[in-house]
N, C-alpha and C positions, 0 to 999 in steps of 0.2 A: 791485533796486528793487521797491517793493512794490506791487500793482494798488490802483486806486484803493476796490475793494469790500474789501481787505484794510485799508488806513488807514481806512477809515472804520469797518468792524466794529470795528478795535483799539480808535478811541474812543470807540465807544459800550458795547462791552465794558466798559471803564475806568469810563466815566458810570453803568452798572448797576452794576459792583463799588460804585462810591461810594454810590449809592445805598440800596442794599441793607444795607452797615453802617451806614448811618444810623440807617434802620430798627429794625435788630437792638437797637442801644443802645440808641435812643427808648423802645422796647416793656420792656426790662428795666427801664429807670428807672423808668417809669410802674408797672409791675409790683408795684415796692417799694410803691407808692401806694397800693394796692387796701383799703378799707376806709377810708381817712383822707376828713376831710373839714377844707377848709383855710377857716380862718378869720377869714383877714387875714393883711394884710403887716402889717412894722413902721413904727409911726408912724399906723395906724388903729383906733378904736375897738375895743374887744373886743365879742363876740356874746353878747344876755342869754340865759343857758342855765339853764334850770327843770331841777333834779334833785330827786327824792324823797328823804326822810332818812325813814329807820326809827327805831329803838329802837337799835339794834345800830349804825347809822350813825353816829346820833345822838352815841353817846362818843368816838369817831373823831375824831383829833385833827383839826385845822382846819390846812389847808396855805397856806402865805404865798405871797399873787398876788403875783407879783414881774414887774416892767416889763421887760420882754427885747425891745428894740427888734431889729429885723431879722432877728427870727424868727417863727416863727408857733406858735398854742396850736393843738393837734391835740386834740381831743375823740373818747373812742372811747365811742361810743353805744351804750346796753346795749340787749339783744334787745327786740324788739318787745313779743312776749309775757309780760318781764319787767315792761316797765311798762304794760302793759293790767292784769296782776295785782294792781300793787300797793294796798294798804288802802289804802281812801278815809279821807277826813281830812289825810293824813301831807302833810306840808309841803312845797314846794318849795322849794327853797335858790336862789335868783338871784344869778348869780354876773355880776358887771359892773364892767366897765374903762372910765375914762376916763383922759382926761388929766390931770385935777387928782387922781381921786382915788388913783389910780396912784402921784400923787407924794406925797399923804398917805399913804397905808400903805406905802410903801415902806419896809421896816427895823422893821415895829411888826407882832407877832403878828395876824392877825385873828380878832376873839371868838367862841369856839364858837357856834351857833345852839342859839336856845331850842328845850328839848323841848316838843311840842306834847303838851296831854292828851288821854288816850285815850278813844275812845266808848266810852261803857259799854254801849250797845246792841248793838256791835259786838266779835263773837268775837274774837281776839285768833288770828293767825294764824304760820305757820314764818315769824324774820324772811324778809327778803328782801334778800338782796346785791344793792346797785346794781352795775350796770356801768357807770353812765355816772360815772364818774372826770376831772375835769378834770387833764389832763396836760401840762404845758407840752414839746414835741420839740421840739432842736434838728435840723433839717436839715442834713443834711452841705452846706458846698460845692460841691463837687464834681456832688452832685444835683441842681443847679441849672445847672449850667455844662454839663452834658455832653450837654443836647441842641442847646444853642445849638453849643456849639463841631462838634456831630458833622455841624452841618446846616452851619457853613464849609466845614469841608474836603472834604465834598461838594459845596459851590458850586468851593469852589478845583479840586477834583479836573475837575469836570466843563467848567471853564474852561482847565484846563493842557489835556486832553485835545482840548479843541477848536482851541488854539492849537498843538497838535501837528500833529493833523489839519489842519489848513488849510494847515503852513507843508512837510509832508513829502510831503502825497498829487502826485502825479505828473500834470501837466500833459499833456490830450489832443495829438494830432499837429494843427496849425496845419491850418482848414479850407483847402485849396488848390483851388484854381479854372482853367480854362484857357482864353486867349481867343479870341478868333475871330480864322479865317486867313483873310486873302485872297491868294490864289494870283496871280504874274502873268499877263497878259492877254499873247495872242499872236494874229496876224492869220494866215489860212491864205496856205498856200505858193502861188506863181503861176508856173507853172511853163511855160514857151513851148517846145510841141513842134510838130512840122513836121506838116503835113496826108497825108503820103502813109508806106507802108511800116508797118512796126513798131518802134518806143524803148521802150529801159526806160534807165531812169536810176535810183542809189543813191549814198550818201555812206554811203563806208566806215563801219560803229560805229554809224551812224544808220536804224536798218532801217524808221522811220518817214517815213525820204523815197524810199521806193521806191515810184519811179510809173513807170502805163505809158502807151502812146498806141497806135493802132493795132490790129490785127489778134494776138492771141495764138497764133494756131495756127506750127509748125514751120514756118520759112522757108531756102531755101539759102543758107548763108554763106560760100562762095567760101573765098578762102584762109584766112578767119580759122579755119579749120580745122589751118592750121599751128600753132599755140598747143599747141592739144592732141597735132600729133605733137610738138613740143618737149618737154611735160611727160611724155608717154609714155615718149620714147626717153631721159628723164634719171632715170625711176623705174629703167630697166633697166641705164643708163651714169649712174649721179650723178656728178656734177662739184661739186668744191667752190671756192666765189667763189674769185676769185684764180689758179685753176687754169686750165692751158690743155687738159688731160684727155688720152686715151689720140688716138695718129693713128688719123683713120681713112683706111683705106686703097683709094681708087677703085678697082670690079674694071670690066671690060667690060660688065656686065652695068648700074653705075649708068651708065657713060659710055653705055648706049645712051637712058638716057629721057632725056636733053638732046635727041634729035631727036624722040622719042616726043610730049614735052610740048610742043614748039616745032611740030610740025603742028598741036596744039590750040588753039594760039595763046595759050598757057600761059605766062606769066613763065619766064626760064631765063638760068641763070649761065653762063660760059664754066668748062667740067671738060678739063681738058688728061690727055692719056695717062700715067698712071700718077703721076697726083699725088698726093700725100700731105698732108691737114688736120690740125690740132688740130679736138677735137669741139665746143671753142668757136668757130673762125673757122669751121666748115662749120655752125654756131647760127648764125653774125652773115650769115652769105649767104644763109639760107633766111628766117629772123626779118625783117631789116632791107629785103633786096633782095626777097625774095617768090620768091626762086628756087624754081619747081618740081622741077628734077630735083634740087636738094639735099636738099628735103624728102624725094622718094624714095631717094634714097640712104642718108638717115641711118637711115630707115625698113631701110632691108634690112640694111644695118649694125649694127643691133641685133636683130634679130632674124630673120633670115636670108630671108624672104617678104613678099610682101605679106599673105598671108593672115595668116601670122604676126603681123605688124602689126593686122589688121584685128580680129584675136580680143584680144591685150593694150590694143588702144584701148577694145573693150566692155569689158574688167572695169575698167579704169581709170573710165570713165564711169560704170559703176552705183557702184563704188566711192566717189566722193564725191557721188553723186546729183543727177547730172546725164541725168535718167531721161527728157527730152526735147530730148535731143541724141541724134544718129548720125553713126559718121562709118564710112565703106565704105574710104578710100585717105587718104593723108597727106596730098595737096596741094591738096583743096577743087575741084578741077576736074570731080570727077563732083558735077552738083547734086543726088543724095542724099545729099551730106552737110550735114547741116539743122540745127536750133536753134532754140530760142526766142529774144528777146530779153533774158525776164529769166535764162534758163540763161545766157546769153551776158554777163549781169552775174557771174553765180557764177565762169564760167568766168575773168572777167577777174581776180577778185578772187587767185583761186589761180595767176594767173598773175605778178601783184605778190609774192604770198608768197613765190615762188621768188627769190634773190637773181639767178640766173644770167638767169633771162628776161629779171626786172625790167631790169638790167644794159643788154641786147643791146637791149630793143623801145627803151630812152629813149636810143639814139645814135643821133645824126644822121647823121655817115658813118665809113666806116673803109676803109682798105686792106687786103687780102684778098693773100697771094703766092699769084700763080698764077690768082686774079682779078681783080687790080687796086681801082681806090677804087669804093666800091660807097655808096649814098644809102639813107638810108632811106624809103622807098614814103609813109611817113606826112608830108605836108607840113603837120598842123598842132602837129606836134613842136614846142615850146618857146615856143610861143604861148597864150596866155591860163590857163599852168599845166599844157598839156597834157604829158605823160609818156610814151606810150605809146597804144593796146598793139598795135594789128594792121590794115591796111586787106584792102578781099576785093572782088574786083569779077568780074561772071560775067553772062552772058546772062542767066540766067533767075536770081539773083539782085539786079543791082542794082549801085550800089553801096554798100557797107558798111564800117562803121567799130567795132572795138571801140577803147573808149578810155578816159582816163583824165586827170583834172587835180586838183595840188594845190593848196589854200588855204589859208593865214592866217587862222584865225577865232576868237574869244574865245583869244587865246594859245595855240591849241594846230593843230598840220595838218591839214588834212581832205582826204581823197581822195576826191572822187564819178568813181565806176566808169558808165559806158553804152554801149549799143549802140544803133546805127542802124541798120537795113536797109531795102531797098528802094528807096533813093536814085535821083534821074535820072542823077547823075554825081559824083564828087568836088567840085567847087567847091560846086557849091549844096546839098551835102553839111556840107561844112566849114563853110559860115557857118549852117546850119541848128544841128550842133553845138556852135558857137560862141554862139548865141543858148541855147539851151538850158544849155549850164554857164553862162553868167551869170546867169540865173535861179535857177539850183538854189544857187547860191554866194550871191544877193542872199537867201537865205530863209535863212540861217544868222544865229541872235540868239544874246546871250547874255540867260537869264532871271535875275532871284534870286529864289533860293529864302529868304534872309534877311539882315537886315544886322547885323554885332557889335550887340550890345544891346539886340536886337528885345524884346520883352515877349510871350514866348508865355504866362505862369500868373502868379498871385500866390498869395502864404501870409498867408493874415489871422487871426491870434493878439488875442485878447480886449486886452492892455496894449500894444498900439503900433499902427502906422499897417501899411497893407498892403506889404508885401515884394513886388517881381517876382522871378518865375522870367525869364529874360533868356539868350540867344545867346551863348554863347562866341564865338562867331568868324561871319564872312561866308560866305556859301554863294552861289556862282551854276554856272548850269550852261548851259553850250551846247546848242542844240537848234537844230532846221530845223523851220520851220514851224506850227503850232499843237500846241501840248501841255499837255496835263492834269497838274494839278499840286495835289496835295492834300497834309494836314499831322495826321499824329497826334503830340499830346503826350503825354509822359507823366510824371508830378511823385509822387518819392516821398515815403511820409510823413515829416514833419518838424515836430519841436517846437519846436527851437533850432539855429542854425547860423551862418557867419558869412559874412561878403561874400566873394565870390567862390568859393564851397563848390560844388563841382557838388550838382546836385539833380532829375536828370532828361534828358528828352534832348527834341528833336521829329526826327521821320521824316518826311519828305518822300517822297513815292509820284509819280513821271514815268513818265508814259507812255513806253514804250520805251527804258525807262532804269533801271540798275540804281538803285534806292533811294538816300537820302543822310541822314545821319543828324548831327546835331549837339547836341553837350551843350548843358545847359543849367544857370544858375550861379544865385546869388542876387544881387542886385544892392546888398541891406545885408544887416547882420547881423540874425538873432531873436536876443534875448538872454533870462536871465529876468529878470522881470521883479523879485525879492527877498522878502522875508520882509514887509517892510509893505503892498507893493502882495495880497499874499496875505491879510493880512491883515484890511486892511479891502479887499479882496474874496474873501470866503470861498466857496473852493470853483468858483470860476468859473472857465469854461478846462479843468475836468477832464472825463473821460469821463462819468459822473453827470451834472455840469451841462447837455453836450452832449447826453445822453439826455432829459432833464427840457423841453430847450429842443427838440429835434424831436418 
């Protein structure tokens, strides 16, 4: 396709060639003309022409005016100088055409002219040759027709050319425009946390509803510290779902902290002499029951010490950076094993990750051989969503809950992760937590970000009406609580296209939320507009025009 500064040079190129051999002709014909002096068309008087006759003229025969309609008598007029010369006296011959007498002498000689007598006072000089000759020329044709004809087909030439140009130059891209967004509107979250201790609360995916209450600083977490030997002792024993894993085998040595832990006044399972677990049912007695001496036991079981334990629990902690956590022994009983609340969110999260925890923290109760049926410590298990994941209760911390509940929200599940510490007790614990997930659950909306056939741009093209750019499809998005919601378009060029053509897209930008991006179509078709609408609007719509008009 050719740019618009290309069609248009070709026809004005075209228009100068025309031109230019107009010219060239014009100036030759006329050329032939040089000297002549025209004396009428046919059907007009002839011009009275004064010639001098000599002596020598004089016997010169007399030439017969003959009437030649639709030609012209050419007179070639002798030098200047020649007739400033001639002898005074000498007669001038008037030569004169009319229409009657034209038709009287037509066919009939006309009479030589009288010799005049000569002055006798007057020398007698060399004759003198007239040059003024009455000559009757026919004009070609052709010398008449060739300037008219050469100045058409330079009009014709200079009219195809513009009727080229108008119907081939290439139409500019349709000016496209984009409208204004408005984003929806969202009320901030309200979120009811308890006056005492330290909460952090989060919804999994949603890292914009993690809020805290309370005090920040490292607080003691009681048993929820068994979480972490859970995850510790499965990096170094994995167990896979389904599996009941290697026995582990009770020596003397875990059978002595059942009395260890039980003077501290420690949570503890019934350990019979020389019994033998699966390293899941010895998980569902420390997880479920809060058993202390299980926790140490599994703890020495994998790694031969407590020390030993206490050194693979730091690098498991910095490991996924949990850099304000500590934990000194596996079962939360020395209160320097401490935490934040919102570490205590992280920790929960990666404790869901694992299928095997996940598993063991959401069962209510289980039978145990060799311990019998054992409950789970957490009573507000399977109540308003809750799942899990750990209760922790200790003098100088409190009591404490890491947990967990899922929800139904814009079609998809949502899990908000929390912890509570510092509690006066379990009950007024539980309904503290309970008030607080229905909060954080009630701040879950879905927004839209667009609806099929929104009108984000239009294409407005000089021959029709304005085109939308327009939403493929619907967009909305789950969010908690107030969120920022902005809209870039973007519309590529376009001359012509048809309904439904993609043509662009818009990007949606959420706050704490990966981007969302949806095409964008035409809503009718641009067509062209044809050869007459170009026509009689010449040039309009193209780049030029667009230039001329900004």
């Amino acid at each position: 396709m050719v740019s618009d500064a290309t069609a248009v040079g070709a026809a004005v190129a075209c228009a100068a060639s025309a031109c230019a051999c107009a010219a060239a002709m014009s100036a030759r014909a006329w050329a032939l003309r040089v000297g002549s002096v025209v004396a009428g068309a046919g059907g007009t008087p002839w011009s009275a022409i004064e010639q001098p006759v000599s002596a020598t003229t004089a016997a010169t025969p007399a030439r017969t005016a003959v009437r030649l309609p639709r030609y012209r008598l050419v007179m070639l007029l002798p030098p200047l100088a020649a007739r400033r010369t001639a002898a005074p006296g000498r007669s001038l011959v008037r030569l004169t055409r009319s229409s009657r007498a034209g038709r009287r002498s037509a066919g009939r000689p006309t009479p030589a002219p009288r010799r005049a007598a000569p002055d006798p006072g007057t020398r007698p000089g060399p004759p003198v040759r007239s040059g003024l000759v009455p000559n009757v020329v026919r004009r070609p044709r052709s010398a008449i027709r060739r300037p008219v004809t050469v100045a058409v087909i330079a009009v014709l030439l200079l009219v195809v050319a513009f009727l080229v140009a108008a119907a081939v130059v290439p139409f500019a891209p349709a000016t496209a425009s984009t409208a204004t967004y408005r984003p929806p509107t969202a009320s901030a979250a309200d979120v009811r946390f308890p006056d005492y201790g330290a909460t952090a609360v989060e919804a999994d995916g949603f890292p914009e509803s993690l809020t805290t209450s309370g005090d920040r600083k490292a607080r003691s977490i009681a048993s929820i510290s068994k979480v972490v030997t859970a995850l510790v002792v499965l990096e170094e024993k994995p167990l896979q779902p389904g599996d009941q894993g290697p026995d582990v085998r009770f020596t003397p040595q875990m059978e002595a902290l059942y009395g260890q832990y039980a003077a501290q006044n420690g949570e503890v399972a019934p350990l019979p002499t020389n019994l033998r677990l699966s390293e899941y049912r010895a998980f569902q007695v420390m997880l479920m029951k809060s058993a202390n001496n299980y926790a140490g036991s599994l703890a020495l079981w994998a790694f031969g010490s407590m020390d030993g334990y206490r050194k693979a629990a730091a690098t498991w902690l910095d490991g996924h950076g949990l850099d304000d956590t500590t934990i000194v022994e596996p079962t939360g009983l020395d209160p320097r094993n401490q935490s934040t609340a919102t570490d205590l969110v992280d920790l929960g999260r990666l404790a869901l990750a694992d299928p095997l925890v996940k598993e063991v923290v959401g069962t209510a109760t289980a039978t145990v051989p060799g311990v019998g049926d054992i409950e789970n410590s957490n009573k507000l298990l399977g109540m308003d969503g809750v799942e899990g994941i750990k209760t922790g209760t200790l003098d100088e911390a409190g009591a404490c809950l890491l947990f967990a509940a899922t929800y139904q929200r814009g079609g998809r599940t949502v899990t908000v992760i929390g912890a509570m510490l510092g509690g006066v007790d379990h009950d007024s614990l539980d309904g503290d937590v309970r008030k607080l997930l229905h909060s954080v659950a009630d701040d879950f909306h879905t927004i839209t970000l667009t609806n099929a056939g929104q009108t984000f741009g239009t294409y407005q093209a000089p021959w029709q009406e304005e085109v939308d750019a327009t939403a493929s499809r619907a967009a909305s998005l789950l969010v908690w609580g107030r969120t920022d919601v902005t809209a870039k378009t973007t519309l590529e060029p376009l001359t012509f296209g048809s309904a439904g053509e993609r043509v662009g897209s818009v990007r949606f930008a959420v706050s704490h939320h990966d981007p969302v991006t949806v095409p964008l179509e035409l809503d009718r078709s641009i067509e062209d507009p044809g050869v007459w609408w170009r026509w009689s609007n010449p040039f309009r719509g193209v780049e030029l025009d667009r230039s001329l008009a900004g």
